[in-house]
N, C-alpha and C positions, 0 to 999 in steps of 0.2 A: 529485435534482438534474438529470440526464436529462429527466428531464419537465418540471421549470419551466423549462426550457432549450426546450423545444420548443413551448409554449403563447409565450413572450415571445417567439419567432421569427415567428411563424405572425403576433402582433398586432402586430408589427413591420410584416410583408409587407402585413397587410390595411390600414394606416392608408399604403399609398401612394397621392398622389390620383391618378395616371396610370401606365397601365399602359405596357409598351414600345410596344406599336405605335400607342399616340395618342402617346406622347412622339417617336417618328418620324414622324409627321403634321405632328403641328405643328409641328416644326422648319424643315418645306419653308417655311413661312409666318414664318420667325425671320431679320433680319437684327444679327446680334450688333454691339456698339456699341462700341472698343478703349478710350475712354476718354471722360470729361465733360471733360476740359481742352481749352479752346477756342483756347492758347496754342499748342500743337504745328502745327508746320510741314507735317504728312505728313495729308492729309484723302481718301488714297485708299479710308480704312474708309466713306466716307462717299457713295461714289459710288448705292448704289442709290437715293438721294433722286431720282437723276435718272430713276430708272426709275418712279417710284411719282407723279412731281409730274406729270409726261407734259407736256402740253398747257396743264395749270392755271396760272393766272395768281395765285393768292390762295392761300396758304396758312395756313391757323390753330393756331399752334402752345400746347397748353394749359400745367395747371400744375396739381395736386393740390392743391396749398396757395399760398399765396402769398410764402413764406419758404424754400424748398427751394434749398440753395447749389447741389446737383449739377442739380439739372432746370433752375435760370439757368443752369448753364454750359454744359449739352448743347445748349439753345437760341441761347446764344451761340456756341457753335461750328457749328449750321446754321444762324444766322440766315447767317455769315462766308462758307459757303460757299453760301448760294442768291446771296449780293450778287454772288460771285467768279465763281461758274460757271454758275448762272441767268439772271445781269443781274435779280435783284427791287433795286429801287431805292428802293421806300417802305414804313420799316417804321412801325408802329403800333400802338398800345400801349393797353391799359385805363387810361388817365388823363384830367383836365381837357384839353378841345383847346387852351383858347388858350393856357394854360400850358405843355403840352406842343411847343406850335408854337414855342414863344420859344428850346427848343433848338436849334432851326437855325442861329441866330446862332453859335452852338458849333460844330454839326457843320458848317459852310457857310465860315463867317466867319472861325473862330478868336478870336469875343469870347468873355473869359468862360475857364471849366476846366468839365468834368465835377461836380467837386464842388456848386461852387456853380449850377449850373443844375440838378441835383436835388434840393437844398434848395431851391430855389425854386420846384417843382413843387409844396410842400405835400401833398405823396401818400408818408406813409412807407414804404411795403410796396416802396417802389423805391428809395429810399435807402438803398444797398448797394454792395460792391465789385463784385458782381457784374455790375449795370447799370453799375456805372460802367465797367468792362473793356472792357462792351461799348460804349457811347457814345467811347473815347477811341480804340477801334480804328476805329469809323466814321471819325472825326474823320481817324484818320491816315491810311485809306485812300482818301477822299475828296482828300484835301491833293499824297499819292502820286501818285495816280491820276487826277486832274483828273475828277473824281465827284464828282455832286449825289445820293447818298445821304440822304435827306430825312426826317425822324420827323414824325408824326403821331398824334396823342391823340383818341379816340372818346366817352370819357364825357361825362358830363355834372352830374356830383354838385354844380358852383360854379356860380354866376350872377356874380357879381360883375367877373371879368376882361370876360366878355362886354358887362355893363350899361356898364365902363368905355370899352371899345372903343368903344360907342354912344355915350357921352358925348361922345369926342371928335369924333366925327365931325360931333353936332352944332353943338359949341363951333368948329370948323374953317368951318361952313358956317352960323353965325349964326342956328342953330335954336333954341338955350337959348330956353326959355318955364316959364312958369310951369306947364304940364299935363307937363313934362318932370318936372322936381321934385316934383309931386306924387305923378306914376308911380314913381319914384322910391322915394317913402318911405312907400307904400304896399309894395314890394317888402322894403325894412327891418323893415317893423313886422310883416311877414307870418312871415318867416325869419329870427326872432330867435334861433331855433336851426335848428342847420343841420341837414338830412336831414327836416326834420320833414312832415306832412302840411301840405298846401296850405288853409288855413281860411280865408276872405275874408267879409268884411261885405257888407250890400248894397251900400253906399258903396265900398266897396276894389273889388269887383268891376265897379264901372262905373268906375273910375276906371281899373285896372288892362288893362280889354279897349278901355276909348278910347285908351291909352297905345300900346297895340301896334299897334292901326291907322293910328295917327298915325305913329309911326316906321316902320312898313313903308310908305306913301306917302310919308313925305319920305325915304327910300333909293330906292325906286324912281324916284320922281320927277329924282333928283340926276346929278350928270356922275361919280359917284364911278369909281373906275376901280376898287377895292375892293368893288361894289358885293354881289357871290356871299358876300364874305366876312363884309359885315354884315348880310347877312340870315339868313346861316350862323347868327352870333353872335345873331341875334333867335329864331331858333332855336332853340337852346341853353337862351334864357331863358325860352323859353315851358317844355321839356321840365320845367325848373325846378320852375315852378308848376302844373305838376299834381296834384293833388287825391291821388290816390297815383303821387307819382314812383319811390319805389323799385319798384315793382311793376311798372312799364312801362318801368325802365330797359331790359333789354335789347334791347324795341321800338325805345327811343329809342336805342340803342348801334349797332343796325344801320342805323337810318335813316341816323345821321352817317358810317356809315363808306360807304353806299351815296353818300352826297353825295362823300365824300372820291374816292372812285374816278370818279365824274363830273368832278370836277376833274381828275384825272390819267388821264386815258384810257388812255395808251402805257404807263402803267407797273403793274411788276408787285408786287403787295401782300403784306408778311407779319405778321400779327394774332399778335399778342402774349395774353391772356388768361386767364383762369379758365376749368377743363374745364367749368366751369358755364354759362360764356356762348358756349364752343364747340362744343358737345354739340347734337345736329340731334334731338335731342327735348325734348318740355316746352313753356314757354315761352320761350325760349331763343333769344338771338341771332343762334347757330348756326342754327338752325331759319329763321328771316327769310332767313340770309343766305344758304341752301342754297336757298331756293325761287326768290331772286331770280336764284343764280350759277350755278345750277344744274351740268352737272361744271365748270368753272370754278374751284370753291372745293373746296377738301379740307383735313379737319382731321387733327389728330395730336393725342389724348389723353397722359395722363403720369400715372404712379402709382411707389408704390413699397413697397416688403414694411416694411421698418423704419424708425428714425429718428427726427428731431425737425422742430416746425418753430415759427415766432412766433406768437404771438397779442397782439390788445391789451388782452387784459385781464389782462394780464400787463406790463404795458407794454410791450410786444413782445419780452420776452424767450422763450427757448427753451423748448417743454414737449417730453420725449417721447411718439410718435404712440401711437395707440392698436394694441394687439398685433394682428395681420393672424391669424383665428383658420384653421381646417383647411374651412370654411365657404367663405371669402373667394377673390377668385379670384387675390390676390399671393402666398397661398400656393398656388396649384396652378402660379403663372408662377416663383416661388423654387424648388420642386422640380425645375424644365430645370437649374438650377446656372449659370445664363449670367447674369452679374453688370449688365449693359447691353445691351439689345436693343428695335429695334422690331420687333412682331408687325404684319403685315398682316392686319387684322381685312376688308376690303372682298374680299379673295381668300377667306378663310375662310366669310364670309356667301354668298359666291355658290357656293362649294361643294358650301355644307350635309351635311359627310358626318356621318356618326354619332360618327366616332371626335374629333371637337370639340363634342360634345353639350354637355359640361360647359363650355362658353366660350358657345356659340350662346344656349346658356337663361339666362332670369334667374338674378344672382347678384351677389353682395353687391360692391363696390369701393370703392376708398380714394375720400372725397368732403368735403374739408374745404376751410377758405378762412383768412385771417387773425382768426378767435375761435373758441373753444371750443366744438365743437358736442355734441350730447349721444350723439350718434356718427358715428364718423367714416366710416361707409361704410353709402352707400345700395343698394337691390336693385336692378337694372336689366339689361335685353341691352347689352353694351357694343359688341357690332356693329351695333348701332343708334344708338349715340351717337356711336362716330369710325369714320373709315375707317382709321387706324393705329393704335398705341399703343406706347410707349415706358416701358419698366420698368427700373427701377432695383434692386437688392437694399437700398440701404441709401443715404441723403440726411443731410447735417448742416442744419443751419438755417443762412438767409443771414447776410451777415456786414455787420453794421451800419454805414454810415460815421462 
């Protein structure tokens, strides 16, 4: 009994992934996180944000999944404090722009509630109490505070708000023609499903490129005082039809959000998103927008050891994640026992000591989105893809409106 006593000890001790003194290493690089609740009055756990954003104007905050209740509400509780104690004034979000634009009426106006302006976003991965929380504290702390607060949406997955924008402007300015209608419903017959690849006839294709030329001269041409924002919208609809658009969304995600920061020069920016489109490798958004922002932009990855999250093939209801194996690196950040923390991954890369080997080299991470992927965690150096990272031990899935 002595000896199976001492063989189960021994494979006890050998299956720790860190020894003491890298677990005191990396702790120097550990800001523990007291809670995800974005309601609490007391945000002085949250002051080193001030120390790590420095000078940065932009910040990108990610997202593991796209259903994770606690990583919404960690987000919402920094977005509250960069608005408070930053001065960032424009948040922005992985959604349709012109759709996403119509919330300002809400957060500006007071037309309208929370609810029903993200039902009308048509983007369900955000219809949630959790976005809602956060949209209704904007709302109140703009109102408060006599603050313009402002949201702003990057995608670009719809053409149709944008096509309508166009519509009106030329119905306003007595442009309706028959080459307008035809452009038109060549767009219809093209994207009869949505998401699909772009397939144009010889016919559609000339009809489709006289279309665009035609409306970018008569906007430019015009006294519109709008004019930034319907070519914006022209835009949008070209990214549309591209031949493979999902494959150069993130191209196109960056372009519009580099447009959106031309627009707002004085203010400072916080990106909402997938670790996938904020991640400064790959093809990847992040990637455009670190070349363009250079230190300017810094992002903040988000993972977590357990839990559940939606998917829509499920109708979005809750699957548990896939188990975090002895491989992965949420189990080597679960064994610190620190339940909330961001990790300074941009301190540790410039270090490079030995005793973070296991973090610096490739290694497996949590990397899903809203469907079932065939696994949930790709290889990768993760100080290569953010300069922070934010861990959680355990996430519920969001909470549906």
């Amino acid at each position: 009994m002595y000896f199976l006593f001492i063989i189960t000890f021994q494979i006890s001790i050998a299956q720790e992934p860190l020894n003491k003194e890298e677990i005191e290493y990396i702790k120097k690089f550990i800001y523990p996180i007291d809670t995800s609740n974005p309601d609490i009055s007391n945000n002085e756990n949250l002051k080193f944000l001030d120390k790590i954003i420095g000078n940065s104007e932009i910040i990108a905050l990610g997202e593991v999944t796209h259903s994770s209740s606690e990583i919404f509400k960690i987000k919402n509780r920094i977005i509250r404090y960069l608005i408070q104690k930053q001065n960032f004034d424009l948040f922005t979000i992985e959604s349709p722009m012109v759709e996403t634009y119509n919330i300002n009426d809400f957060l500006l106006n007071n037309k309208s509630d929370s609810r029903t302006v993200l039902k009308n976003l048509n983007f369900k991965i955000w219809e949630t109490k959790e976005i809602q929380n956060l949209l209704d504290w904007i709302n109140n702390y703009n109102h408060e505070n006599s603050k313009e607060t402002r949201i702003a949406g990057f995608d670009m997955q719809s053409y149709e708000p944008s096509l309508k924008i166009i519509e009106e402007f030329y119905l306003k300015n007595n442009l309706l023609n028959i080459n307008f209608y035809k452009f038109k419903k060549v767009l219809e017959d093209v994207r009869k499903i949505r998401l699909t690849p772009t397939i144009f006839t010889k016919e559609q294709n000339m009809i489709y490129k006289n279309g665009l030329t035609e409306i970018e001269n008569n906007i430019i041409s015009s006294n519109s005082d709008q004019k930034e924002w319907l070519l914006q919208n022209l835009t949008i609809l070209k990214q549309n039809f591209v031949k493979a658009m999902l494959a150069e969304r993130d191209s196109f995600m960056a372009e519009n959000l580099k447009w959106i920061k031309s627009q707002n020069q004085n203010s400072k920016i916080i990106i909402w998103a997938h670790n996938q489109h904020i991640r400064y490798q790959g093809n990847s958004m992040g990637r455009f927008l670190k070349n363009n922002f250079k230190e300017n932009l810094i992002n903040v990855g988000f993972t977590f050891y357990e839990g559940e999250y939606r998917v829509f093939e499920k109708n979005f209801n809750a699957i548990p994640s896939q188990k975090a194996d002895s491989e992965s690196l949420e189990y080597y950040l679960n064994s610190l026992n620190i339940p909330i923390f961001l990790l300074d991954l941009k301190s540790l890369k410039k270090e490079n000591s030995k005793l973070a080997k296991w973090i610096l080299e490739n290694r497996k991470y949590r990397f899903t989105g809203a469907n079932i992927p065939k696994d949930e965690f790709i290889k990768s150096k993760i100080t290569n893809d953010f300069d922070y990272l934010i861990f959680l031990k355990t996430t519920k899935a969001s909470e549906l409106l």
